[in-house]
C-alpha positions in Angstrom: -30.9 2.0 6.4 -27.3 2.2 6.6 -24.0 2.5 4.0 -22.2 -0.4 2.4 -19.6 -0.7 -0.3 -17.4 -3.4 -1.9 -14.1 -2.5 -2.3 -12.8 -2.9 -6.3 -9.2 -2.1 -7.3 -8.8 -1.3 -11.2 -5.9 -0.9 -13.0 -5.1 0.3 -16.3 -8.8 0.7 -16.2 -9.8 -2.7 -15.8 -10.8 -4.7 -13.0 -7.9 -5.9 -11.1 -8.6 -7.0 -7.6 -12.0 -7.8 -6.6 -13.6 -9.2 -3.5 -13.9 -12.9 -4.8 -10.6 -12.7 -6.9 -9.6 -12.2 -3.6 -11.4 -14.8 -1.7 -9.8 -17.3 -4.8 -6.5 -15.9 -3.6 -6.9 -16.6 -0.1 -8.0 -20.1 -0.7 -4.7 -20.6 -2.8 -2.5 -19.7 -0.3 -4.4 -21.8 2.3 -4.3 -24.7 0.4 -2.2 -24.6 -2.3 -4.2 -26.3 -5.0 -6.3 -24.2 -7.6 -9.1 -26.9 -7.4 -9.0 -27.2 -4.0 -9.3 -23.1 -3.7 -12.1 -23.3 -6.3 -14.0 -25.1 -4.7 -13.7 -23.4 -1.6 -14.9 -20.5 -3.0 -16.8 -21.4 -4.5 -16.4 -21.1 -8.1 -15.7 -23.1 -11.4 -12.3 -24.5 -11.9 -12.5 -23.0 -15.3 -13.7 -19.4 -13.7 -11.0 -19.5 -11.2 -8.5 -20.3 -14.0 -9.4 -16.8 -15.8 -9.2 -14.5 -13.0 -5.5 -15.9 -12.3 -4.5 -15.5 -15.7 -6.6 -12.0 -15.9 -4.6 -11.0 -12.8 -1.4 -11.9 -14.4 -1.6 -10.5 -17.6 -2.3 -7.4 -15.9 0.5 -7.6 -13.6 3.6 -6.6 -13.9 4.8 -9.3 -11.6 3.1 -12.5 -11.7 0.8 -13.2 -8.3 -0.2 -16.7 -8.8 2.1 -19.1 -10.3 2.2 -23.4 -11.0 4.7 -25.9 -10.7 3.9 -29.0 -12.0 6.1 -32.4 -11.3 8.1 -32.8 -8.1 7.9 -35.4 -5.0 4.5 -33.3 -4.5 2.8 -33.3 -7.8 3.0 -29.7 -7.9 0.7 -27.3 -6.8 -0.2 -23.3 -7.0 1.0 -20.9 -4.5 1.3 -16.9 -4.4 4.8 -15.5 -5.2 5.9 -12.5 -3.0 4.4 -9.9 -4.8 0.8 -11.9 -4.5 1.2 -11.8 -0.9 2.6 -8.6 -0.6 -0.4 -7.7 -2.8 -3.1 -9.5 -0.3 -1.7 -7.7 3.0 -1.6 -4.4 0.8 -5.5 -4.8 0.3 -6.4 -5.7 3.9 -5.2 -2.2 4.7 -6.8 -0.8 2.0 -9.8 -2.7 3.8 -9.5 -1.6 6.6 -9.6 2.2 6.0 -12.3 1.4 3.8 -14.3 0.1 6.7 -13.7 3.2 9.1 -14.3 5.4 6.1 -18.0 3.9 6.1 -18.6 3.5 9.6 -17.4 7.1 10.0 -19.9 7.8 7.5 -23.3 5.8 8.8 -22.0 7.8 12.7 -22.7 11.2 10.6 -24.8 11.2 8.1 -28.8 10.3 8.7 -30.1 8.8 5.8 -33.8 8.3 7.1 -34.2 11.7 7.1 -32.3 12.1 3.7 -29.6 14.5 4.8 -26.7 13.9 3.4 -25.1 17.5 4.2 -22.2 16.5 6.5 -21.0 14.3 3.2 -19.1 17.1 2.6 -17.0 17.3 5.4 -15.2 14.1 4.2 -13.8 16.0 1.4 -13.2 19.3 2.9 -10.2 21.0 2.9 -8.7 22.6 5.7 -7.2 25.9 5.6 -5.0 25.7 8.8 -1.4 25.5 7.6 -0.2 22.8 10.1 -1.4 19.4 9.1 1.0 16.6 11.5 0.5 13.5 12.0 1.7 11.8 15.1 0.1 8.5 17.2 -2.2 9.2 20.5 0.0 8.2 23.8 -2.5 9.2 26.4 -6.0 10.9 27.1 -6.7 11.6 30.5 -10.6 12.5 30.8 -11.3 15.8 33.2 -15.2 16.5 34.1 -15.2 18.2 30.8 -12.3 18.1 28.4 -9.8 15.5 27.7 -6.0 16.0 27.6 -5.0 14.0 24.3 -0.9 13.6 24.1 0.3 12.8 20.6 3.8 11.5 19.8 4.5 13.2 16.7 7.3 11.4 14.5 10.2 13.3 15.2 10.1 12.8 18.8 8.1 15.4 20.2 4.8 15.5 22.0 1.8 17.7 21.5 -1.0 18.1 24.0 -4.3 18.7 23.2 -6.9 20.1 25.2 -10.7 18.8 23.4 -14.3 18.4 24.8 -15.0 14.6 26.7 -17.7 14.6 23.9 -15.3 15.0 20.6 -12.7 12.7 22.3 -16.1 10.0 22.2 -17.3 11.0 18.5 -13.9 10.5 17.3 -13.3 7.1 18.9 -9.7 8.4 20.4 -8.0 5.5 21.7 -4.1 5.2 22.8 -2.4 4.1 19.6 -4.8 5.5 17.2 -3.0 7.1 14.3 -4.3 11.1 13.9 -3.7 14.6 12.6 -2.5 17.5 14.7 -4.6 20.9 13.6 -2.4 24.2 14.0 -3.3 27.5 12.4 -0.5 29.1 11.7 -1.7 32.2 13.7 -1.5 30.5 17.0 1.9 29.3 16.6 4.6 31.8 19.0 8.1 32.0 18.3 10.5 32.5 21.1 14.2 33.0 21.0 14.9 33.1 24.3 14.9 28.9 25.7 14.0 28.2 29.1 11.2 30.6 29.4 8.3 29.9 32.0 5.2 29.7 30.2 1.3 29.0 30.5 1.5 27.3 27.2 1.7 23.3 27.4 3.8 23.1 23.8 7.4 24.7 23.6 8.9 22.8 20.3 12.4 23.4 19.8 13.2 23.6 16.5 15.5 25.7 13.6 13.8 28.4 11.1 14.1 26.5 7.3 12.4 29.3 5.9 11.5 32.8 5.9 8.5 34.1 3.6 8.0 37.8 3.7 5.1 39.2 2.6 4.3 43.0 3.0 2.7 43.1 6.7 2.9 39.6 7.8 5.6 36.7 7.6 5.4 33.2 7.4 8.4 31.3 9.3 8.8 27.5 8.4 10.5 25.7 12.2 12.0 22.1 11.3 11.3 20.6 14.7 13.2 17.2 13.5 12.2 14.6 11.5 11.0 16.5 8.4 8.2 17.6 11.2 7.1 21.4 10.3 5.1 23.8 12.2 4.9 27.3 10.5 3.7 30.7 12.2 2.5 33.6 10.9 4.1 36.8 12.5 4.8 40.6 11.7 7.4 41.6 9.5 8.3 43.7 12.1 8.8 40.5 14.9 11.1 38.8 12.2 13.4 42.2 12.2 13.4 42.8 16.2 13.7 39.4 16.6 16.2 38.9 14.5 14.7 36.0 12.9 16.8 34.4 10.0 17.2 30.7 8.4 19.1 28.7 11.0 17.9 30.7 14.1 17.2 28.4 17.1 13.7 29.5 18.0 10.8 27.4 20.5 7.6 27.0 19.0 5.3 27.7 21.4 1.1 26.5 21.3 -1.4 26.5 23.5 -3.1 23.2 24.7 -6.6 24.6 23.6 -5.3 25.7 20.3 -4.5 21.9 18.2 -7.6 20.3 16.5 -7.3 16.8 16.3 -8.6 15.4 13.3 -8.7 10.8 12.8 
């Protein structure tokens, strides 16, 4: 037994794009003939009519559109927005399909345990959330060594078990989330410092939030990338933390999640 789903896009509560209105519009484009596509289908020429003119009227933008005349005898072809459409739900598709697959890999239905569902929707109470592109894992007798290329230009590594690197599916150019609690994030004002710690970010305080023990420092590391730490009140006055301090953001290898 396994999970399945079709994928239907509604929209002003209605219908909009489903899998054979997009078939119809694939055939379109391939052939450029509404009787031709209709056929390829398959469907009735009559059918195919009124899911154009369904997708139309609830368009904005027309997606399907007819000439009629011309050295060609006319024909039916997508406009811009159709296509635009078209590639837009392919990548809907797509996540779609790794959002299923991911769920058949956790969830054992011939047992009828369906606790791990919940994980898919769980929120996450680590403060740092980034998302960056995998650039190389190098495989130990253990752990892995993931390097993510976040988009402001810097690189986080991550150290995570041989196993989780597996379950996730980690390959070089896979798209994924960088996990940071706050509380494992060091700030350093001095630069050049020798340290154990594979990730020194360089970056500039954006924001100081007091609170009456702790603080919570918000480090622009470029790019509209932010990693925030939590430290004492009391680091933020000897350190003479302030908005626009130069500061290194410093994490430890074994400290980043990585999340797909």
């Amino acid at each position: 037994m396994s999970i399945s789903s079709n994928l239907t896009l509604e929209l002003f509560n209605q219908p909009f794009l489903l899998e054979k209105r997009i078939e119809l519009l694939l055939a379109i484009k391939k052939t450029g003939s509404i009787n031709k596509a209709a056929k390829e289908v398959p469907m009735s020429y009559k059918a195919a009519w009124e899911a154009i003119e369904s997708m139309n009227n609830l368009s904005i933008t027309p997606i399907v559109i007819r000439e009629t005349g011309g050295a060609g005898g006319g024909g039916t072809s997508l406009t811009k927005y159709g296509e635009n459409l078209l590639e837009t739900y392919f990548l809907l598709k797509e996540e779609q399909r790794k959002f299923i697959e991911n769920l058949n890999r956790i969830t054992d239905l011939n047992s009828g345990s369906l606790k791990t569902i919940r994980r898919l929707s769980m929120q996450i109470s680590a403060r740092n959330q980034i998302i960056g592109v995998v650039e190389h894992i190098s495989l130990g007798a253990v752990n892995a060594e993931v390097k993510i290329k976040l988009k402001s230009g810097n690189s986080l590594v991550s150290i995570i078990t041989n196993s989780s690197t597996e379950n996730l599916g980690l390959a070089i150019g896979d798209e994924v989330i960088a996990v940071i609690k706050s509380s494992n994030v060091l700030l350093s004002t001095q630069t050049n410092l020798k340290l154990s710690a594979r990730n020194c970010l360089k970056g500039t305080i954006e924001a100081i939030n007091l609170g009456a023990v702790n603080a919570e420092v918000v480090v622009n590391i470029g790019n509209d990338d932010k990693i925030v730490s939590i430290v004492t009140v009391n680091s933020v006055e000897n350190m003479g933390l302030k908005v626009g301090t130069k500061v290194d953001a410093v994490i430890k290898a074994s400290d980043i999640m990585i999340g797909k």
